[in-house]
Each structure stands twice: as C-alpha cells, then as structure tokens.
C-alpha positions as CSV (number, residue, x, y, z in Angstrom):
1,X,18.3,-0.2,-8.7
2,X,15.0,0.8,-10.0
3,X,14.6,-2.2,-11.7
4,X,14.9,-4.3,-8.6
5,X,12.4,-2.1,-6.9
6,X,9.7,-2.4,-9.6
7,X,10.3,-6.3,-9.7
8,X,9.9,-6.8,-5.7
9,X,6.7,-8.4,-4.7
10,X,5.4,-5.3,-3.7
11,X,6.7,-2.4,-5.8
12,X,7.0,1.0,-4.3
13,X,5.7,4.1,-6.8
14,X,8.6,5.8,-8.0
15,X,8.8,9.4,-9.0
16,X,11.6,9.9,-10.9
17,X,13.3,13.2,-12.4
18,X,15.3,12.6,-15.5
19,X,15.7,15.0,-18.1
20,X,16.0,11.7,-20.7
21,X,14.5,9.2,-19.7
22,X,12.0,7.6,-21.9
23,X,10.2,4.6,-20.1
24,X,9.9,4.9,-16.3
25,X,10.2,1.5,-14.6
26,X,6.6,-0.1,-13.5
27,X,3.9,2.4,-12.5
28,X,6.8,5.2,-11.9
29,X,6.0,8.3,-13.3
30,X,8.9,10.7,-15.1
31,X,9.2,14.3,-14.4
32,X,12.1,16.4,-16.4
33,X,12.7,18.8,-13.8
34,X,12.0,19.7,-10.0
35,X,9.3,22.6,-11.3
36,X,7.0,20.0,-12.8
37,X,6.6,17.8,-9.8
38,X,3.2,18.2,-7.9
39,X,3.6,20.8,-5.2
40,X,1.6,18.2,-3.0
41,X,4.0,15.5,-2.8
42,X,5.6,13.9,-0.3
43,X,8.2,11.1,-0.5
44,X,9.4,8.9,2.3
45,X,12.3,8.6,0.1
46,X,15.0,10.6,-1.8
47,X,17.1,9.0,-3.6
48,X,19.8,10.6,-4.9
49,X,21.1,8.8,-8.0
50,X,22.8,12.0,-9.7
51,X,26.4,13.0,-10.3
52,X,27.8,14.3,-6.8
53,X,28.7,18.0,-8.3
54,X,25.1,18.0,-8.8
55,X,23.7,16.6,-5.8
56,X,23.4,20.3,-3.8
57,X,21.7,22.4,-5.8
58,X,19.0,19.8,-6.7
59,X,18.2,19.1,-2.9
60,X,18.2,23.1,-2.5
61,X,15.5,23.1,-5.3
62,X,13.9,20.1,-4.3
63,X,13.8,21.6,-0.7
64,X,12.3,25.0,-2.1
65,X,9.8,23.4,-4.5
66,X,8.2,21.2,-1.8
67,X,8.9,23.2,1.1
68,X,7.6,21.2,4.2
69,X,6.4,18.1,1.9
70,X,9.9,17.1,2.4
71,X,9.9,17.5,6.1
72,X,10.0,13.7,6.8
73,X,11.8,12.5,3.8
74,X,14.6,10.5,4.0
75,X,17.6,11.0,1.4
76,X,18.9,7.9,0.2
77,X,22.6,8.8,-2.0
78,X,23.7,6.2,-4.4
79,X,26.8,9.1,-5.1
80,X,30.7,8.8,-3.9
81,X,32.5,11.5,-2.2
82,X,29.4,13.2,-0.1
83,X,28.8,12.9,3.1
84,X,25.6,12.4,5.2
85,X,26.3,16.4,7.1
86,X,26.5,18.0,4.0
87,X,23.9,15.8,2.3
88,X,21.0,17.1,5.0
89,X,22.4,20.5,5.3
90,X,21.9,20.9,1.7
91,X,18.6,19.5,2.1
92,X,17.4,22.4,4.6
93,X,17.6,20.4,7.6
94,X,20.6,19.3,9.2
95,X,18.7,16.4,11.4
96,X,17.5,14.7,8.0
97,X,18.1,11.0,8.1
98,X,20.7,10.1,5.3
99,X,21.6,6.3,4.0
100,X,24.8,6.0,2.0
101,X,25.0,3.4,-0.5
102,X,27.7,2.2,-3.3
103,X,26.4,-0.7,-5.2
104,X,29.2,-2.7,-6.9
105,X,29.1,-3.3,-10.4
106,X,27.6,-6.3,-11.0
107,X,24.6,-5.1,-8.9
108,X,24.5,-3.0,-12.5
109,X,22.9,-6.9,-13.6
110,X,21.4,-8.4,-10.4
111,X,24.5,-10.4,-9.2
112,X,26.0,-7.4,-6.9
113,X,26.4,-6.3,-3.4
114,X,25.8,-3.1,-2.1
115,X,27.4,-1.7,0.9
116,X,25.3,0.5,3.0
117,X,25.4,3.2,5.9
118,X,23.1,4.8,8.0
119,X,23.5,8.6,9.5
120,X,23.1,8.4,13.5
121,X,19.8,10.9,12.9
C-alpha cells in the first residue's frame, strides 16, 4: 500500500512505525516505536497496518503519546476481525471516523482490489 501512495502523482508524507524496517518508501520517515514520534504531530491519517491482537494497545499509546494531536485523525485499518466501535473506543474517542479495508492479494503487486467501508461517524 505504501508503495502505491509514494508512486501517486502527489505523494502524501508518511510516518511510519516499524520496529524493522530499513528503507521507508519516498520521503516517509521511520520511527521504531510510539515514544520517538514528535510530540507535535498530527496526522490526518492512521493507518493501522499491524496484526489485530496488536491493534488496541498501540492506538491507546498512540492516543496517550499525542494526546489532542490525534483529535482529528482518522484511523484507516488494513486488519480482519476489528470493528470500527472498538477501533475508535480504543482510540479515546468513540466518535473517531474509521475506514475498513481488506486488499486482496494481488493488490500485494499492483493488480488487486480492495474492498472498503466507511464508519457512519
């Protein structure tokens, strides 16, 4: 997915959090953990590209680190088997706006589909 995004005609900035990553996609920058992002920023998006069992505790650190940076955020899950609700509860606000993906895997390669959904908040 990143790849795609970096390749678009006009490329977004990614900040990405990987604990092994070597070489961040286009201008994104790699952080290896919540702790070491910049207290000041402020996404428009999450996405959540993590294993599900995972996906909880990192918005509640993600929430606590930035604290009202994340107000406006949108959380974008590219995980099966968690809902929008418990997505922005974790999050610290229930109202969040959520989008559920699950890309197919050809989209793996550029030659896939990817179904999407929309909370109603």
């Amino acid at each position: 997915m990143a790849k795609g995004w970096v390749d678009a005609k006009h490329p977004p900035r990614l900040i990405i959090i990987d604990r092994k990553l070597q070489n961040a996609p286009g201008n994104s920058v790699i952080y290896r953990q919540v702790s070491d992002l910049p207290k000041d920023t402020r996404p428009d998006f999450v996405v959540l590209a993590i294993k599900p069992a995972a996906s909880e505790a990192m918005l509640r650190e993600l929430s606590q680190h930035l604290g009202s940076n994340l107000e406006n955020s949108a959380l974008l899950s590219v995980m099966a088997g968690k809902n929008c609700a418990t997505l922005a509860k974790a999050s610290g606000r229930d109202d969040r706006a959520v989008i559920r993906t699950m890309p197919n895997t050809p989209a793996s390669v550029g030659a896939g589909a990817t179904g999407i959904y929309f909370s109603p908040k």
